[in-house]
ChimeraX commands (.cxc) that place a marker at each C-alpha (Angstrom):
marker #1 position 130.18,123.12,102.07 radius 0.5
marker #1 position 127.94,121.28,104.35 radius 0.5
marker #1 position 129.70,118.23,106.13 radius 0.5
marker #1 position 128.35,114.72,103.60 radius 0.5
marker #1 position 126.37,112.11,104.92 radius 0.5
marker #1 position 127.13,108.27,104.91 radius 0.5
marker #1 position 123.50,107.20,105.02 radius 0.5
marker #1 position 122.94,103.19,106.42 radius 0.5
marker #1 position 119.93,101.98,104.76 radius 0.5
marker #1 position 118.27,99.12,105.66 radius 0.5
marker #1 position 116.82,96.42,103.40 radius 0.5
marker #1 position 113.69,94.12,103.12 radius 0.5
marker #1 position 114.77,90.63,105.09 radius 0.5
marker #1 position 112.78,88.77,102.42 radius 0.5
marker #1 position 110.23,88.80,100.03 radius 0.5
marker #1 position 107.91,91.88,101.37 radius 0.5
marker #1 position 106.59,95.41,100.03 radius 0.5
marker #1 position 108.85,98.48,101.30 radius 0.5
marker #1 position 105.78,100.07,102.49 radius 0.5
marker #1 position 105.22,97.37,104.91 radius 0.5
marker #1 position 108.68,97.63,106.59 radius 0.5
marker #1 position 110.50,100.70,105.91 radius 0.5
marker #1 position 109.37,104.69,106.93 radius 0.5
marker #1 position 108.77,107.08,103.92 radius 0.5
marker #1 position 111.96,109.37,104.80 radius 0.5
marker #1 position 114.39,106.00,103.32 radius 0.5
marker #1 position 112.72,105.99,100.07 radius 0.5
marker #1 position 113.24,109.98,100.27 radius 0.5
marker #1 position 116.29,109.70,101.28 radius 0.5
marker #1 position 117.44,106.88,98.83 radius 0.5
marker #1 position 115.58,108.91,95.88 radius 0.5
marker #1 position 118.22,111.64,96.35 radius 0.5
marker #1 position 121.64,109.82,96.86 radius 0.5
marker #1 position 123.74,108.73,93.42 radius 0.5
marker #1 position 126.63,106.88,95.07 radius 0.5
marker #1 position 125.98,103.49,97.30 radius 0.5
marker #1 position 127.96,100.83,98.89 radius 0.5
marker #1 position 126.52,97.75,98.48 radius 0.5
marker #1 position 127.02,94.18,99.04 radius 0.5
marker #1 position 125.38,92.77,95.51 radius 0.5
marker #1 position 125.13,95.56,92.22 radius 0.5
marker #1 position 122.31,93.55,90.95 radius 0.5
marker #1 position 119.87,92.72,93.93 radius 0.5
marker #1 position 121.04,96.73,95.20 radius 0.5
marker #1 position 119.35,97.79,91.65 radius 0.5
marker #1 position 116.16,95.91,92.46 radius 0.5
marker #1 position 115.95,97.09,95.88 radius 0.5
marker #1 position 116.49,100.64,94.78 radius 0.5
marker #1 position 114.29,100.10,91.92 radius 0.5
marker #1 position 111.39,98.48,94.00 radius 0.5
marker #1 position 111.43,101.49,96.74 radius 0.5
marker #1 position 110.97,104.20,93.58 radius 0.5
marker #1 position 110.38,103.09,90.27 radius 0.5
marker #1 position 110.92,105.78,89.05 radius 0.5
marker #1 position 114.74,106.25,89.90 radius 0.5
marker #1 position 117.20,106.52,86.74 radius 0.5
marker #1 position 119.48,103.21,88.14 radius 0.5
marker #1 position 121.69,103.75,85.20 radius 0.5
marker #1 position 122.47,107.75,86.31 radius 0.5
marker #1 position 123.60,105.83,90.03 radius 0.5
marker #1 position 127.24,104.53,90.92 radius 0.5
marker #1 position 127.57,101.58,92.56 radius 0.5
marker #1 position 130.82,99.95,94.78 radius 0.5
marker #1 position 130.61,96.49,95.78 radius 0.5
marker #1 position 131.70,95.39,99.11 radius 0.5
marker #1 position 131.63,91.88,100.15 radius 0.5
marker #1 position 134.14,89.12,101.29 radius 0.5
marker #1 position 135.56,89.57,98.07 radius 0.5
marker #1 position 136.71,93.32,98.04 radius 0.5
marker #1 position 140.66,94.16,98.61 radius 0.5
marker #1 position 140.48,96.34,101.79 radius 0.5
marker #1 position 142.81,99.06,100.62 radius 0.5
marker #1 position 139.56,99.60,97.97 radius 0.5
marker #1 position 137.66,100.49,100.91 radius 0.5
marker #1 position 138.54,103.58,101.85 radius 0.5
marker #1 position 137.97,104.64,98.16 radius 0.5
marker #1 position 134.48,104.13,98.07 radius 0.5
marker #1 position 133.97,107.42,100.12 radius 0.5
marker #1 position 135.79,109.39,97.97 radius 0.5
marker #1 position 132.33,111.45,96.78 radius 0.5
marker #1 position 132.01,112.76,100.19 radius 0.5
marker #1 position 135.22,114.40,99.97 radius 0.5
marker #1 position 133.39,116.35,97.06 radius 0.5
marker #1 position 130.54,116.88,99.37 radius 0.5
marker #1 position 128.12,114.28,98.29 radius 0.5
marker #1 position 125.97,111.96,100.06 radius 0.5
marker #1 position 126.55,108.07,100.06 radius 0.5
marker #1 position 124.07,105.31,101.06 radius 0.5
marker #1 position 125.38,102.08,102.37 radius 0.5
marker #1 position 123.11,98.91,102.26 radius 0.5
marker #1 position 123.61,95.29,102.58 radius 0.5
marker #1 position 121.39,92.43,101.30 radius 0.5
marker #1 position 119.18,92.41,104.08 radius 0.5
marker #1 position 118.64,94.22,107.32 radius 0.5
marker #1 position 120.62,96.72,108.91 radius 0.5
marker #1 position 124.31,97.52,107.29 radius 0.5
marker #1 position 126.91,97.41,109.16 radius 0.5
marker #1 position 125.66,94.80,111.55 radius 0.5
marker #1 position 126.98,91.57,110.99 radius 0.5
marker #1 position 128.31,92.84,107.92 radius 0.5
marker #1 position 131.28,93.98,105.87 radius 0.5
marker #1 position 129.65,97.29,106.16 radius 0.5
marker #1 position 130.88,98.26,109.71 radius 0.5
marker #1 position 134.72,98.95,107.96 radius 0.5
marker #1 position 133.42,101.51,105.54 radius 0.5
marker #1 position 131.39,103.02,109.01 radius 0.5
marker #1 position 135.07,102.96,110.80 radius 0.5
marker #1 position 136.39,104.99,108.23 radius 0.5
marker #1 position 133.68,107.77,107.58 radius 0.5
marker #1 position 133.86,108.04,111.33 radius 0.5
marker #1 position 137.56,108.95,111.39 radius 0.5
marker #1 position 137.25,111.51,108.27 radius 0.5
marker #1 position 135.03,113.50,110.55 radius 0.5
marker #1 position 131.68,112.25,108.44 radius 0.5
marker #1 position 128.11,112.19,109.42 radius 0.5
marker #1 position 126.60,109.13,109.61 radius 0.5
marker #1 position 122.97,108.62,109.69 radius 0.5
marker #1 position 121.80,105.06,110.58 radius 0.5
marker #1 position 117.71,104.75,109.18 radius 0.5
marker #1 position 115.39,102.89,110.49 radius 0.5
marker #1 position 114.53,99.32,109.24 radius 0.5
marker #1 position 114.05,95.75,110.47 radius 0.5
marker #1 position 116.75,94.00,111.95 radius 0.5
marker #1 position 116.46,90.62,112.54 radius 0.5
marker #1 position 118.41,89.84,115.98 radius 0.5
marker #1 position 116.43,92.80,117.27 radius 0.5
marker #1 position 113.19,91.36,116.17 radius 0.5
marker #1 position 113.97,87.77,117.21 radius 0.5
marker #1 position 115.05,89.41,120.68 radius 0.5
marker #1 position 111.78,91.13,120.84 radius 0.5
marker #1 position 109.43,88.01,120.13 radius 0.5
marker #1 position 111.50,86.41,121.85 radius 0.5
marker #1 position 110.31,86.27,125.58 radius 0.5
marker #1 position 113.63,86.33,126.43 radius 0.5
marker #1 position 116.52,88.59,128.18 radius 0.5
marker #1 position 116.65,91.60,126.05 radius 0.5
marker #1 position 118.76,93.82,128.81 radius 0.5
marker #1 position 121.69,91.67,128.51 radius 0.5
marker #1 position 122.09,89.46,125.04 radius 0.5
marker #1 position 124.95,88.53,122.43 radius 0.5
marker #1 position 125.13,87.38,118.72 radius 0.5
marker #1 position 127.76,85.21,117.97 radius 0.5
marker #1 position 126.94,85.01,114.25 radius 0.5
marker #1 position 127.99,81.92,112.69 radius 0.5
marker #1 position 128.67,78.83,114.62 radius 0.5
marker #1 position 132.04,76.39,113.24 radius 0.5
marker #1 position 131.04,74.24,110.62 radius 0.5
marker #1 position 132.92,71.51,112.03 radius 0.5
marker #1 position 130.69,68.79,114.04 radius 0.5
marker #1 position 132.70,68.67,116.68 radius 0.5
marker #1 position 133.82,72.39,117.68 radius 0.5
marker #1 position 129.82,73.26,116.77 radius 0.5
marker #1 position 128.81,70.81,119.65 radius 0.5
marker #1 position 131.05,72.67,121.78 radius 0.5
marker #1 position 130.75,76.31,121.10 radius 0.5
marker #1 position 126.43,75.83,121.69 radius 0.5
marker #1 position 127.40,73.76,124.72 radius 0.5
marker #1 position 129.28,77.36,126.16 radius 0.5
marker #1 position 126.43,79.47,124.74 radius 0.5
marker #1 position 123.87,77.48,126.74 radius 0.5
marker #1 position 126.82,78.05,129.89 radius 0.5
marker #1 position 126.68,81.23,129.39 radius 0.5
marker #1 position 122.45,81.79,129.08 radius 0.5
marker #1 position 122.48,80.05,132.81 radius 0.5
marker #1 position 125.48,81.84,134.49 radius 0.5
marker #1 position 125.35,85.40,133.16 radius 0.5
marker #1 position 121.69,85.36,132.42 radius 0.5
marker #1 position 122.08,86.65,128.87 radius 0.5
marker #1 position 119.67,85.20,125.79 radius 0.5
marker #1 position 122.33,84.00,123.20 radius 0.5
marker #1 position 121.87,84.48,119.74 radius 0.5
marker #1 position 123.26,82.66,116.31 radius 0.5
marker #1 position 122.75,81.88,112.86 radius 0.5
marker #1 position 123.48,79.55,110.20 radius 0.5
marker #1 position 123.84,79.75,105.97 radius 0.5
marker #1 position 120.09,78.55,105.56 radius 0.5
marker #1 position 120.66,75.18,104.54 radius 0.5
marker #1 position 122.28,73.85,107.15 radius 0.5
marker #1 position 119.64,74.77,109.72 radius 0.5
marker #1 position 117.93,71.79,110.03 radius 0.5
marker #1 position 121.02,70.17,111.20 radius 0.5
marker #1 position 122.09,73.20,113.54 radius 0.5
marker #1 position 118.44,72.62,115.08 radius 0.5
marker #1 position 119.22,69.00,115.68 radius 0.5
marker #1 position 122.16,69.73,117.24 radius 0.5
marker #1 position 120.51,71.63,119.79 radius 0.5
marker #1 position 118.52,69.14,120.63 radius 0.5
marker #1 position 120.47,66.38,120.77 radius 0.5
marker #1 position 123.24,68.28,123.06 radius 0.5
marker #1 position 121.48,71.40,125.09 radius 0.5
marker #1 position 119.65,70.82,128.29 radius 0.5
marker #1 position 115.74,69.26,128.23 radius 0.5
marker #1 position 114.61,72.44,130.06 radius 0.5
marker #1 position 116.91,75.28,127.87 radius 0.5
marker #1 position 114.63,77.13,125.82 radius 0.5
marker #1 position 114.96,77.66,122.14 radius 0.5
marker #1 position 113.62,80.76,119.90 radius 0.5
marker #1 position 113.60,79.80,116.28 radius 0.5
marker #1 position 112.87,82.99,114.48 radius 0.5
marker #1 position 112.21,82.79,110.37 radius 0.5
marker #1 position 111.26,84.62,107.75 radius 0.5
marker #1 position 111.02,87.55,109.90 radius 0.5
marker #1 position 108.69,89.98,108.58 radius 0.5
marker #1 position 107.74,88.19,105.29 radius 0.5
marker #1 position 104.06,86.65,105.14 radius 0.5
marker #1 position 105.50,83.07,106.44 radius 0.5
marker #1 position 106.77,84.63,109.32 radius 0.5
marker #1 position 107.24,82.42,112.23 radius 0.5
marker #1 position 109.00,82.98,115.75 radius 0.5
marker #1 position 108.37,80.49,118.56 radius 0.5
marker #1 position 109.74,79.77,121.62 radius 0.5
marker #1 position 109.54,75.97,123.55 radius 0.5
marker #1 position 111.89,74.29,125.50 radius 0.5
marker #1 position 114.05,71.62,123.98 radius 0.5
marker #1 position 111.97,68.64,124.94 radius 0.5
marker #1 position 109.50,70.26,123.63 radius 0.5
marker #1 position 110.86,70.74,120.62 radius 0.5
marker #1 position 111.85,67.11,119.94 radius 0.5
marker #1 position 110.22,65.60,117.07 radius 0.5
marker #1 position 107.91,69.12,115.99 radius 0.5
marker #1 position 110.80,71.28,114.19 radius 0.5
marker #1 position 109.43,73.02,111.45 radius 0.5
marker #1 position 110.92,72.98,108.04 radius 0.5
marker #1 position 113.91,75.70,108.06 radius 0.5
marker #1 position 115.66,74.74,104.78 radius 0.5
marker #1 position 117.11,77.53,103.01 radius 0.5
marker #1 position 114.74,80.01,104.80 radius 0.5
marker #1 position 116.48,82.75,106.59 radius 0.5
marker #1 position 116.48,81.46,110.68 radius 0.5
marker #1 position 117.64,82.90,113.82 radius 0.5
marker #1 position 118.35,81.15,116.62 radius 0.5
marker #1 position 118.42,81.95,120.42 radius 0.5
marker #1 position 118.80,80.04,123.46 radius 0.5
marker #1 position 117.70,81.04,127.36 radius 0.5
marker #1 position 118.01,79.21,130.72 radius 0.5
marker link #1:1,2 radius 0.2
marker link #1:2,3 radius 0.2
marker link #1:3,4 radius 0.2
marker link #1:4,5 radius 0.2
marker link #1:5,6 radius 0.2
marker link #1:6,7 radius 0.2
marker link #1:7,8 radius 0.2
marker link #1:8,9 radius 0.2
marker link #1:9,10 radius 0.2
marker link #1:10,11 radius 0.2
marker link #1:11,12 radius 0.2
marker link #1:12,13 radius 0.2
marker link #1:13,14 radius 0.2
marker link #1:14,15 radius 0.2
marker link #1:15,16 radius 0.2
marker link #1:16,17 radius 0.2
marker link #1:17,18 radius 0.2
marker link #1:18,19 radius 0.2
marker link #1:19,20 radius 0.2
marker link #1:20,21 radius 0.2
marker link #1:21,22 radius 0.2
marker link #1:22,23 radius 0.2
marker link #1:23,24 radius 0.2
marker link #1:24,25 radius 0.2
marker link #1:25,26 radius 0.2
marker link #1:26,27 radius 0.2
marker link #1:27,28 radius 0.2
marker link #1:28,29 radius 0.2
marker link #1:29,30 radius 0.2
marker link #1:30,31 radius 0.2
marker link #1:31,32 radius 0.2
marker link #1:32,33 radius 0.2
marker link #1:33,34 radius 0.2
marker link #1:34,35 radius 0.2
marker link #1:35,36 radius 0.2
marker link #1:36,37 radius 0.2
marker link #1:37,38 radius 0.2
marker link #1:38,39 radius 0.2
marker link #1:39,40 radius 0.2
marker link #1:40,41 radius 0.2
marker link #1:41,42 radius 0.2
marker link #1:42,43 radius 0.2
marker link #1:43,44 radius 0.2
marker link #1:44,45 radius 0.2
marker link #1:45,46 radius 0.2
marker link #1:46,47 radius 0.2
marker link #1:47,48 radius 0.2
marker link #1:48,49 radius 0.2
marker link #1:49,50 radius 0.2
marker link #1:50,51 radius 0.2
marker link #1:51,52 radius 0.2
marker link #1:52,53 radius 0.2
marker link #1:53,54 radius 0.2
marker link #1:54,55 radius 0.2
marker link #1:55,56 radius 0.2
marker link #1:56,57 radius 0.2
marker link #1:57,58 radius 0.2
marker link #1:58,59 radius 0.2
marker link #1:59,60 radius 0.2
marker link #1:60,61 radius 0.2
marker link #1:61,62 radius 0.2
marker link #1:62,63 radius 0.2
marker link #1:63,64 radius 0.2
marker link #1:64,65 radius 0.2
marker link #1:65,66 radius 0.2
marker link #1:66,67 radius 0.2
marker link #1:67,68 radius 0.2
marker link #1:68,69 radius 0.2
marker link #1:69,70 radius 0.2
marker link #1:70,71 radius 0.2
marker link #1:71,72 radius 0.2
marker link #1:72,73 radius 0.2
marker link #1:73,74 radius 0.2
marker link #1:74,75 radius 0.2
marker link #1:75,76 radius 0.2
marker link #1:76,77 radius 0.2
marker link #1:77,78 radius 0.2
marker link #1:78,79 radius 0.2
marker link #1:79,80 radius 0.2
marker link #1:80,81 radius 0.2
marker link #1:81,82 radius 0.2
marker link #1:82,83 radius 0.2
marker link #1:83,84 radius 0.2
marker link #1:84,85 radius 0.2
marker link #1:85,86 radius 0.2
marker link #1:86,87 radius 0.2
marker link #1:87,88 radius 0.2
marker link #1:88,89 radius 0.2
marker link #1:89,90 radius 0.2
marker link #1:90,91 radius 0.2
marker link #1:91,92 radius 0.2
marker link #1:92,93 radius 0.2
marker link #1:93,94 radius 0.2
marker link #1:94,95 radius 0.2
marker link #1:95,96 radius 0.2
marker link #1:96,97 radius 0.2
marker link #1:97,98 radius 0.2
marker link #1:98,99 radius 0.2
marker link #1:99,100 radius 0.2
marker link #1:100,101 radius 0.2
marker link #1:101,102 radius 0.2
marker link #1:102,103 radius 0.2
marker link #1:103,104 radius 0.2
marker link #1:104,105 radius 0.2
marker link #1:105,106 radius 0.2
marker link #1:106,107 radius 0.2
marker link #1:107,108 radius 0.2
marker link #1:108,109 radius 0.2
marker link #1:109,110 radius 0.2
marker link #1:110,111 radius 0.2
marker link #1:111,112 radius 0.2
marker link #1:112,113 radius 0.2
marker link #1:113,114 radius 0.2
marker link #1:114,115 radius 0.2
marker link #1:115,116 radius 0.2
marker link #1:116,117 radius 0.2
marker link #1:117,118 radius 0.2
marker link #1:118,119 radius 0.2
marker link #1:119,120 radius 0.2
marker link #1:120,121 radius 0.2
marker link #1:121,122 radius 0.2
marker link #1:122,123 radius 0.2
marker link #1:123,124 radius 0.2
marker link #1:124,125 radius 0.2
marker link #1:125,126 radius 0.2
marker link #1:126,127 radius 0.2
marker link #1:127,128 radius 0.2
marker link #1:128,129 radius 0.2
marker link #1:129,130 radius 0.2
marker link #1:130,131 radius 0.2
marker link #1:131,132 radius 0.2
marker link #1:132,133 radius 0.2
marker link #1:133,134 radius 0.2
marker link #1:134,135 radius 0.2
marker link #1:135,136 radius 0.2
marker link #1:136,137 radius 0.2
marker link #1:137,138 radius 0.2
marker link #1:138,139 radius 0.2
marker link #1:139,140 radius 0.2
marker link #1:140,141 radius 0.2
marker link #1:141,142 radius 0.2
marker link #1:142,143 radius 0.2
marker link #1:143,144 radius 0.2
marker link #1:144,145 radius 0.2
marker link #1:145,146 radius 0.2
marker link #1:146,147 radius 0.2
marker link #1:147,148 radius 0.2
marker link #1:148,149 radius 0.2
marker link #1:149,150 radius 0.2
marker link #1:150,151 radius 0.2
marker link #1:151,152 radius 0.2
marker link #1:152,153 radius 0.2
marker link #1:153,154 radius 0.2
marker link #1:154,155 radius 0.2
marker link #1:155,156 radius 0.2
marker link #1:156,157 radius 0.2
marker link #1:157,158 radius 0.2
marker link #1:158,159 radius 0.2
marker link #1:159,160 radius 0.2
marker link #1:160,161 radius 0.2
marker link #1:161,162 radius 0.2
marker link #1:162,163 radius 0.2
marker link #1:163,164 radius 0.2
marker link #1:164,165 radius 0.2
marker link #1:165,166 radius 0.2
marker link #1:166,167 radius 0.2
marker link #1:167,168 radius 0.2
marker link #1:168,169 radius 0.2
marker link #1:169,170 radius 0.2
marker link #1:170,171 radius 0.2
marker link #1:171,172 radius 0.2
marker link #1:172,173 radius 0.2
marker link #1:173,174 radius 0.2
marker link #1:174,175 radius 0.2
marker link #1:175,176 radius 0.2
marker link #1:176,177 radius 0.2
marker link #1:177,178 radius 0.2
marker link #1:178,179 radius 0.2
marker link #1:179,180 radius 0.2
marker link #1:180,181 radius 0.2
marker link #1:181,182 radius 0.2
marker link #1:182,183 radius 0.2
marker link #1:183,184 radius 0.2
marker link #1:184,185 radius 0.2
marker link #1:185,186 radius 0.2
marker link #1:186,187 radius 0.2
marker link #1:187,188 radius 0.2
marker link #1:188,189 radius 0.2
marker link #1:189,190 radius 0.2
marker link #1:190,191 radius 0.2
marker link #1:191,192 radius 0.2
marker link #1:192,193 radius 0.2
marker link #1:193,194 radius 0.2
marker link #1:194,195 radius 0.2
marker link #1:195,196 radius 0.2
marker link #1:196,197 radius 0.2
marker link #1:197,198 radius 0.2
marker link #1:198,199 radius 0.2
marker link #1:199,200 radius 0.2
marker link #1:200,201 radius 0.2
marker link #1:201,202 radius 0.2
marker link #1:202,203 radius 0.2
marker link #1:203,204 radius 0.2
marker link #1:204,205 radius 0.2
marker link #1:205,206 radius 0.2
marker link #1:206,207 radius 0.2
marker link #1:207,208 radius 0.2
marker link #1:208,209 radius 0.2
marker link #1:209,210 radius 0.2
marker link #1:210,211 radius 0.2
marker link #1:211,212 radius 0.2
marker link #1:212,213 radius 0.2
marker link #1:213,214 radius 0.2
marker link #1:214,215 radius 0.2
marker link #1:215,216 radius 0.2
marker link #1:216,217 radius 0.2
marker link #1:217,218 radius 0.2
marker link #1:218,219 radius 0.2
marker link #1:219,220 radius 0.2
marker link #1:220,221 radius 0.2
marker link #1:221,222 radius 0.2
marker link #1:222,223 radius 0.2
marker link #1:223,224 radius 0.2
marker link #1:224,225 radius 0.2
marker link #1:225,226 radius 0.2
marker link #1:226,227 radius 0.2
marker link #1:227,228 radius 0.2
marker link #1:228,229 radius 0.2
marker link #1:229,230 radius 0.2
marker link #1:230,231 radius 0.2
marker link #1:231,232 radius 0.2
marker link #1:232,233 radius 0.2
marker link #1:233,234 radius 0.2
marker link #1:234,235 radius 0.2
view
């Protein structure tokens, strides 16, 4: 019996064709799997449905991971492989496994002596980093920043320490309707001469990535609400 595959497959970051984004071999690849790990049954049936059209979605199993799935499930989602089948992993958007629950079911294919195959796709902290004009030798996403006012203030004050004494481009992101006010934030307590990236809608038609410095900034932030943003921050 050949050794199964845990395939990662990425995922559109918004609104855009798979042709535009994602290589030929994932639809291939997706067209032959019937087990996948996914974050959201319903919006995993549209992607699925929207890279071939003509895939029977009803002949497919699905397991849902997300913040709400008991960990001792986990381990029971790979339970095909053990028969020898294939399993794709996907999350809502971008890469799985990065900055997502995905990375546990990874661990665990790893240690039963799996294969797994990440496929290419568009990640957004890569793509941010890369339009960046910023350090992309030595970088670090810190994912969500505290929702509290006050401990927000001072975890961007260290990021901003640590962009000037390690010389690393620090990267972060916020649930898309609070951006606006994470933007603010920035620059209201980061340095005149810092510079910001604000990267959104990555890929889509709206894209827009651009980098200024924080005075520069002041007063011309475009409208982020409840679109998809990353932010990154260089001396």
């Amino acid at each position: 019996m050949n050794n199964p595959t845990l395939y990662l497959i990425p995922v559109m970051l918004g609104d855009t064709e798979p042709d535009d984004v994602l290589p030929r071999r994932n639809t291939e690849i997706i067209s032959n799997l019937h087990h996948f790990i996914v974050e959201n049954v319903r919006s995993a049936r549209r992607f699925l449905k929207k890279c071939n059209p003509d895939i029977n979605i009803d002949s497919l199993t699905f397991y849902e991971l997300n913040k709400h799935t008991d960990g001792n499930e986990i381990s029971g989602f790979l339970l095909p492989m053990k028969a020898g089948q294939n399993v794709g992993l996907l999350s809502e958007a971008g890469c799985p496994a990065v900055a997502d629950p995905g990375a546990d079911v990874v661990a665990i294919a790893q240690r039963e002596g799996y294969k797994v195959v990440p496929l290419v796709g568009p990640s957004s902290m890569l793509m941010a980093i890369m339009a960046s004009g910023f350090n992309g030798q030595s970088f670090a996403f810190h994912g969500y920043l505290p929702i509290d006012n006050a401990e927000r203030v001072k975890k961007l004050k260290q990021l901003e320490g640590r962009a000037y004494s390690e010389d690393q481009t620090q990267l972060f992101i916020e649930t898309p309707y609070r951006n606006q006010r994470l933007a603010e934030d920035i620059l209201q307590h980061c340095k005149p001469q810092t510079r910001l990236c604000i990267a959104m809608n990555i890929s889509c038609a709206d894209e827009f990535i651009v980098t200024k410095t924080v005075k520069a900034w002041k007063g011309k932030l475009p409208d982020m609400h409840k679109k998809p943003c990353v932010f990154l921050i260089y001396r």
